[in-house]
Structure formats: C-alpha cells, structure tokens
C-alpha positions in Angstrom: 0.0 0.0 0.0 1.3 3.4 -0.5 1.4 6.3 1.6 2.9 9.5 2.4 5.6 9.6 5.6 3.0 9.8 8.3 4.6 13.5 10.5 3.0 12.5 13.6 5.2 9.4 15.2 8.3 10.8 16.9 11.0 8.5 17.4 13.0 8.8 21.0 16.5 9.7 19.6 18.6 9.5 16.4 21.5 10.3 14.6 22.0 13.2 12.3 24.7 14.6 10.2 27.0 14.4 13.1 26.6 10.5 13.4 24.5 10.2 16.2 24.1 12.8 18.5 20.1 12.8 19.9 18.2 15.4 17.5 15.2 17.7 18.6 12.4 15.9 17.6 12.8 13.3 14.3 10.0 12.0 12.6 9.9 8.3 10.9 6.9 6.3 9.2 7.3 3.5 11.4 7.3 3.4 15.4 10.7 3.3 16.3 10.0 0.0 18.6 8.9 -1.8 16.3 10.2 -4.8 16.7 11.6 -7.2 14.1 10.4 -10.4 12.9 12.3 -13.6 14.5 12.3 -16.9 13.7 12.0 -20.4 15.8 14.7 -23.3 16.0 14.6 -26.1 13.8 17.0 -28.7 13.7 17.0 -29.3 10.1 16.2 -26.9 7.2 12.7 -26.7 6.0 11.8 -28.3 2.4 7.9 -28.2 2.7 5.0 -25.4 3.6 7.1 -23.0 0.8 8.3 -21.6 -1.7 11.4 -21.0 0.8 14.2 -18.5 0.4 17.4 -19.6 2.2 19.9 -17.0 4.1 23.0 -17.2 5.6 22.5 -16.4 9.6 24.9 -13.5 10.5 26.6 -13.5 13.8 26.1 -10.2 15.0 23.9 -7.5 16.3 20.3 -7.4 15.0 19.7 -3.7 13.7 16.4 -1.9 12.4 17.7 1.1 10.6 15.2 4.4 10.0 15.7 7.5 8.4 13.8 10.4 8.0 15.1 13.3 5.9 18.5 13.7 8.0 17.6 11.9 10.8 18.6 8.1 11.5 18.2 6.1 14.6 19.4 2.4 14.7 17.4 -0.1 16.9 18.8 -3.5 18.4 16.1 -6.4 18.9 15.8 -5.5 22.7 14.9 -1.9 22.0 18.1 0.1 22.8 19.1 2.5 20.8 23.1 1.6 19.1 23.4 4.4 16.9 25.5 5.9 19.4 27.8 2.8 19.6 27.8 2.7 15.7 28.9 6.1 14.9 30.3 5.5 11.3 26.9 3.4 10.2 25.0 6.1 11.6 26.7 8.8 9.3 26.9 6.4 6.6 23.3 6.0 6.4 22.3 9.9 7.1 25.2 10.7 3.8 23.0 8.3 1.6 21.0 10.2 -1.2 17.4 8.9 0.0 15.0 10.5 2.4 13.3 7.9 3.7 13.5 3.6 4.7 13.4 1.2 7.3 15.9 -1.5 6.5 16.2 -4.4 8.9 19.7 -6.0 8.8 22.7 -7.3 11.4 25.9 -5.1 12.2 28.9 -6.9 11.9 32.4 -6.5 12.5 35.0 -8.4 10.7 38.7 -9.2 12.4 40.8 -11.0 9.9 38.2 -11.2 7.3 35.7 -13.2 9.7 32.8 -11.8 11.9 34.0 -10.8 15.9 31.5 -10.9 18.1 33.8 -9.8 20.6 34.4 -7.0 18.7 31.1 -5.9 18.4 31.0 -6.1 22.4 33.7 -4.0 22.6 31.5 -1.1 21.1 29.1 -1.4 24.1 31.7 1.0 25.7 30.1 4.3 28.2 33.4 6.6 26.7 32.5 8.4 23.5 35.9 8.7 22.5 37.1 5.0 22.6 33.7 4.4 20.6 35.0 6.8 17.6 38.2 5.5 18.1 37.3 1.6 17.4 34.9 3.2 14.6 37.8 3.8 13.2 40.0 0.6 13.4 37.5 -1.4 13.4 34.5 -0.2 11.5 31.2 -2.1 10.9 29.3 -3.1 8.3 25.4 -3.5 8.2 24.3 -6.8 6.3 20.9 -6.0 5.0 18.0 -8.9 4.4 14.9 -6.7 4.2 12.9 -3.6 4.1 10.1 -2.2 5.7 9.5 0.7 4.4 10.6 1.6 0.8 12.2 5.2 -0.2 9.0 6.5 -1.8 7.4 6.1 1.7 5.5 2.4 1.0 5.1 0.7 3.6 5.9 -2.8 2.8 5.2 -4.7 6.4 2.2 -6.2 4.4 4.3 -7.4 1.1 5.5 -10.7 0.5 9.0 -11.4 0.7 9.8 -11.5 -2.6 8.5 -8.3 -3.1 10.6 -7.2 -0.2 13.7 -7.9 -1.5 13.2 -6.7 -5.1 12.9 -3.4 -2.9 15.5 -4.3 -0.9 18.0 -5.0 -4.3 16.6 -2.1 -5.8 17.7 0.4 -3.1 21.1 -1.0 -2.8 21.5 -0.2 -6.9 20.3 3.4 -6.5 22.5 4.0 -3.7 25.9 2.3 -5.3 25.8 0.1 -1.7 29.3 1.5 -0.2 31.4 -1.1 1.4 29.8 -0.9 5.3 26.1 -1.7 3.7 26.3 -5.6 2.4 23.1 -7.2 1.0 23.3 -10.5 2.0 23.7 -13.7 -0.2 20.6 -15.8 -0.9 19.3 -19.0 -2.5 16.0 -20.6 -3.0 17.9 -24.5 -3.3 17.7 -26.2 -0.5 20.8 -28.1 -1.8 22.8 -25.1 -1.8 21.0 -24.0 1.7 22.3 -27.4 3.0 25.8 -26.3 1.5 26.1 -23.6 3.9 25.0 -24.5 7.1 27.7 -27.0 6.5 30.8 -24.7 6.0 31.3 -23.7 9.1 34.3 -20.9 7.1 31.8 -19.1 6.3 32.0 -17.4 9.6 28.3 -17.6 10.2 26.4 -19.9 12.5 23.7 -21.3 10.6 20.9 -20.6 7.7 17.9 -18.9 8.2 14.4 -19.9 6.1 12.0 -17.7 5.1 8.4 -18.2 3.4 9.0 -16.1 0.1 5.1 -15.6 0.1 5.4 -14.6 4.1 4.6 -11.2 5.1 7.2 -9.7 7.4 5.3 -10.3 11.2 7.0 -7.9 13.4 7.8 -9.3 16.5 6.5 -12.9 15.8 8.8 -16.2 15.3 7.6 -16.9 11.9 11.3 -17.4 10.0 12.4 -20.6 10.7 16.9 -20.8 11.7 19.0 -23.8 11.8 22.4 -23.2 13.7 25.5 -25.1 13.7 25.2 -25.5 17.5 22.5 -25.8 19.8 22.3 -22.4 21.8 20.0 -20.4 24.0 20.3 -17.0 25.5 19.5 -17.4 29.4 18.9 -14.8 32.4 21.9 -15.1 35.2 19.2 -15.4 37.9 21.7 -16.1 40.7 25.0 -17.8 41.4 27.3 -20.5 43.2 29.9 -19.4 44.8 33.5 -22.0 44.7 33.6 -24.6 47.4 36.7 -23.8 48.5 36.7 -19.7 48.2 34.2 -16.8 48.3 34.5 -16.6 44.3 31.8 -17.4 41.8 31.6 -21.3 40.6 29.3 -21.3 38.9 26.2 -19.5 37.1 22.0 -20.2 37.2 20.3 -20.2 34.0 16.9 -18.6 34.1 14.1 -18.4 31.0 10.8 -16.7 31.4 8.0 -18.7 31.2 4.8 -18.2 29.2 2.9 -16.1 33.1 6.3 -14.2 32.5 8.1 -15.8 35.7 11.4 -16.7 35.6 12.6 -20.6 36.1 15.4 -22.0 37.1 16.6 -23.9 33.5 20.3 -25.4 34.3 23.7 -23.9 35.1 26.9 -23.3 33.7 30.2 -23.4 35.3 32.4 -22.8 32.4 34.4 -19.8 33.7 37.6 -18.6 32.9 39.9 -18.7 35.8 41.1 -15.2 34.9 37.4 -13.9 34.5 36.3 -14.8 38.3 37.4 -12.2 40.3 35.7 -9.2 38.2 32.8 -11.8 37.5 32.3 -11.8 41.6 32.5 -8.5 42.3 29.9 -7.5 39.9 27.7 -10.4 40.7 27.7 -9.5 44.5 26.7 -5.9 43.5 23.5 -7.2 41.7 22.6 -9.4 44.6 19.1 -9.4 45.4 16.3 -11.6 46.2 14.4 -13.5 45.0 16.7 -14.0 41.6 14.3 -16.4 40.3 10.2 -16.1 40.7 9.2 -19.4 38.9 10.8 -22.6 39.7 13.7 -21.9 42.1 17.0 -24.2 42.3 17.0 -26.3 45.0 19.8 -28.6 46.7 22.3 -30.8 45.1 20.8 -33.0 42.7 21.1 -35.1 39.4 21.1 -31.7 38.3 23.9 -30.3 39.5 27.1 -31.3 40.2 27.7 -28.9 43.4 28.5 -29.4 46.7 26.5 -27.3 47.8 22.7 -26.2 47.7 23.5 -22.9 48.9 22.8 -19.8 46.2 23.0 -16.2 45.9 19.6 -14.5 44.1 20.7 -11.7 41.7 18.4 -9.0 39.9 17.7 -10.6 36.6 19.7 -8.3 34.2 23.0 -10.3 32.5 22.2 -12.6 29.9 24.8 -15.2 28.6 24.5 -17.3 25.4 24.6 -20.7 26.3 25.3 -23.6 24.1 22.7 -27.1 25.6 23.0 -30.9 24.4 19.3 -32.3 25.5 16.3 -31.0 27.8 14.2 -32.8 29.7 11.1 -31.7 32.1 12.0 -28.0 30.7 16.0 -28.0 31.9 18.9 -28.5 30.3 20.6 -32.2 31.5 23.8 -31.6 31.7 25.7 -28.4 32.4 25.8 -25.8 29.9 28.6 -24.4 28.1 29.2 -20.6 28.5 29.3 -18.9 24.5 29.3 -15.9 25.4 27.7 -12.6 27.6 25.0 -11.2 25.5 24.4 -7.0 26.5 22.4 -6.6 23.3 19.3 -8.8 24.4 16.9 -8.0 27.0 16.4 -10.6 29.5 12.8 -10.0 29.0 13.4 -11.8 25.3 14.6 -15.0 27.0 11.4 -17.4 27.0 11.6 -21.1 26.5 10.5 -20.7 22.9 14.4 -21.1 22.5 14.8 -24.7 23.8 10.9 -26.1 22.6 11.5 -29.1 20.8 12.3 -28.4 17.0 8.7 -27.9 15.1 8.4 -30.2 11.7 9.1 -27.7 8.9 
C-alpha cells in the first residue's frame, strides 16, 4: 500500500549529520520500537510449507535502521538505541542520497576477514571517544536482508518477501551500496542451503528460512533458523559461589515462562579462571532476592554437580548465550557451556520458545 511519511510518530532519539548525537524531535513512518520479525529453531532446514528463500545467519547485532530526511536512529532487537555505539553506520546512512526507509539487517564487525563478536562487544563501551576511536579501526558493516518501508514512503510490512527484496536490491543499486552496507547472499535451493550450514568458514552460525510468500510479522517467530550449534540466550538469575573460596563457581540459567516468571533452566560453570574475580564483584553488586520467581534451584541433585545447595539471588539483568545438548522436564541435563555474555538482548526476550523441541518444517 502506499502512503505518504506519516509526520506525527516521533522517534525517542537519532543520529544526524553528526553520526549520532540525539536530535530535537525526528519524525519516521514507522514506530521506532517496532520490533523485528524472528524466527524459531529447527534442527534441520525446511523443504515443505514453501516456496522457501534460504539466508546465511549473521553473527552479529540485529539492527532496524530508520531515516527520515536527516535523521537516522538504529534499533537493536531488545529496543536500545546503538546508533551511538555505531557512529560511522550512523553517518553512513544519514550521507545516503534517499530520504526515507526502514531496513532491517545485522551489524557486523570483521577481524581478519571473519565476523568478531567480541568485537562488536567492545563497542558497548560508556566513553565516547574510545567508541569513535574503534569506529575507526575497526569499522562495521550493516548486512541488510529486508525492508520495511521503501524510499518512496510504501510501507511494505504487508508485502511478501519476494516483493521485499526486489525493494531491498533495488535500493542498494540506487544507492551504489558502499562497502559498510552488504546485502546479503541468498538461495531458493535447499541443496545449496544445506551447502552452507555446513561450511562452518563461512563465519556464520547457521541458515535462516523464510516463506518467500510470508509477510514480514513484526515481532513474531515466523522465519524458521537452523544453527550449527544448539544455543539459547538465558537470564543469570543467581550464582554458586566455589567450594573452596568466596569466588563465583558457577552460574544459574533462568528463562521466562509463558505467566512471565522466571525458572530456574540449568547452570553453567564454564568460567575462565582469569574472569572470576571481576565476575564476583559485579555479581555480588546485583545481589538481590528473589533472583528467580518461577521454579527456584533447590539442593544438590542429578542436576547439578555442586557441593552445595546454597545460592546467591541476583536481579535478573545479564544474559549469557549458552550452548545445551538435550532437555528434559523443561531444563537442560547436563551443564551448559558458557558462548558468550549477551548485552544486546533483553532478558525480557529469553522465554523457553528457545529450547521447545524443534517444530516439523
């Protein structure tokens, strides 16, 4: 459907010619929270139910990008505002000769010609200056897979995918896509699909499905993602400390449940040596009952492996990415491996949609 750029929804902040300092008042088409379309975990890619168009899954930072005239704001998954931490995407976007879009995409950061998250997490950083100055060693690039609102002010939300990325491709050729803006690679056979989920040099973690016919659902689980490795992102809803000294052992998993109460889900004591002491400290500061409000952990059992019962409730803010074999009665059976801290989710985003058992594509 077309439309003219709505001038009554005001965005909360944005980026203008100076790369992202917070504007007056900018104006986009779309509300600036909303959210972006997500998909469920399979454990195989989907052949049925299509036509299906196959993408490589980035491993990066989810990113809604909007732009009004000069004004550009860029949106993570959880809500928080990153255009801030991504100063050069932000001016890179505002310097592009169109008014108006809403592209959804993943910021990446390559070290060595591969994705870092790590690198990416080092832009999380509350110093301006060290943010400009890893802009400039490291800069990002946005991958884009889709669009949401088209420069002529069409909203496309409604439009199937393959209408989407026409838009999408078309855009990129106006523009002459710089280096930092990628459109990602796709195919629509699964053979090919099947190709790359299984070339792990790549440097992504999986294939992500999409119904070529499917309207984009903002905020739904309606693409479907086959990774490499099992993973979940969990709440740290309290901790363990070592039986032998007043340092962290080990951490409790937490997922929300579908009332919105968190449960206890497993543990994970994978922690660096070197990583302890700071880990401690800044779990002791977020102590605070009750950690979880669900199902709480109780005593040693068959599943854990502590000596002791005894743990400390934090305020549910960290999330860690957390890599699971099999689940049973809605926890993880074994101890889980610790991937990685995740500061660009909301804890509110980890529900138990993320360890359901696989759906029949």
């Amino acid at each position: 459907m077309k439309s003219g750029i709505p001038r009554k929804i005001k965005a909360r902040s944005s980026a203008r010619a100076d790369a992202g300092r917070a504007s007056a008042e900018p104006l986009f088409a779309l509300p600036i929270d909303t959210a972006p379309m997500e998909a469920r975990s399979a454990e195989a890619l989907p052949a049925d139910g299509g036509p299906w168009q196959y993408e490589p899954k980035w491993d990066g930072f989810r990113c809604l990008a909007f732009k009004a005239d000069d004004a550009v704001d860029l949106r993570a998954k959880s809500g928080k505002a990153l255009g801030r931490f991504f100063p050069e995407i932000a001016a890179l976007l505002v310097a592009l000769p169109v008014e108006h879009f809403v592209l959804d995409g993943e910021l990446i950061i390559e070290i060595d010609g591969r994705p870092s998250f790590d690198a990416l997490q080092m832009r999380l950083h509350p110093a301006e200056s060290r943010i400009r100055k890893l802009s400039r060693e490291t800069p990002a690039r946005l991958v884009l897979f889709d669009m949401l609102l088209s420069p002529t002010g069409e909203v496309l939300l409604a439009a199937p995918l393959i209408r989407r990325r026409t838009a999408l491709e078309a855009f990129v050729k106006k523009i002459a896509a710089p280096k930092q803006l990628v459109l990602t690679p796709y195919t629509r056979d699964l053979s090919q699909a099947k190709r790359w989920l299984a070339a792990s040099e790549l440097g992504t973690d999986g294939v992500v499905a999409k119904r070529l016919d499917g309207a984009y659902e903002s905020g739904r689980r309606d693409m479907v993602k086959v990774k490499r490795l099992r993973t979940a992102d969990c709440v740290i809803g309290g901790f363990r400390y070592e039986a032998d000294r007043r340092e962290v052992g080990s951490l409790l998993l937490g997922l929300y449940d579908a009332e919105g109460k968190l449960d206890h889900v497993g543990f994970t004591s994978t922690i660096a040596d070197r990583e302890r002491p700071l880990l401690t400290k800044r779990l002791e500061r977020l102590r605070q009952p009750p950690g979880f409000t669900g199902k709480a952990p109780g005593g040693p059992s068959r599943w854990s492996t502590e000596r002791s019962g005894e743990w400390e409730p934090v305020r549910p803010e960290l999330v860690v990415e957390v890599r699971f074999d099999h689940v049973t009665g809605g926890r993880f059976r074994h101890g889980a491996k610790l991937l990685r801290w995740r500061p660009d989710k909301a804890p509110r985003q980890c529900t138990f949609e993320q360890i359901a058992p696989p759906r029949r594509a």
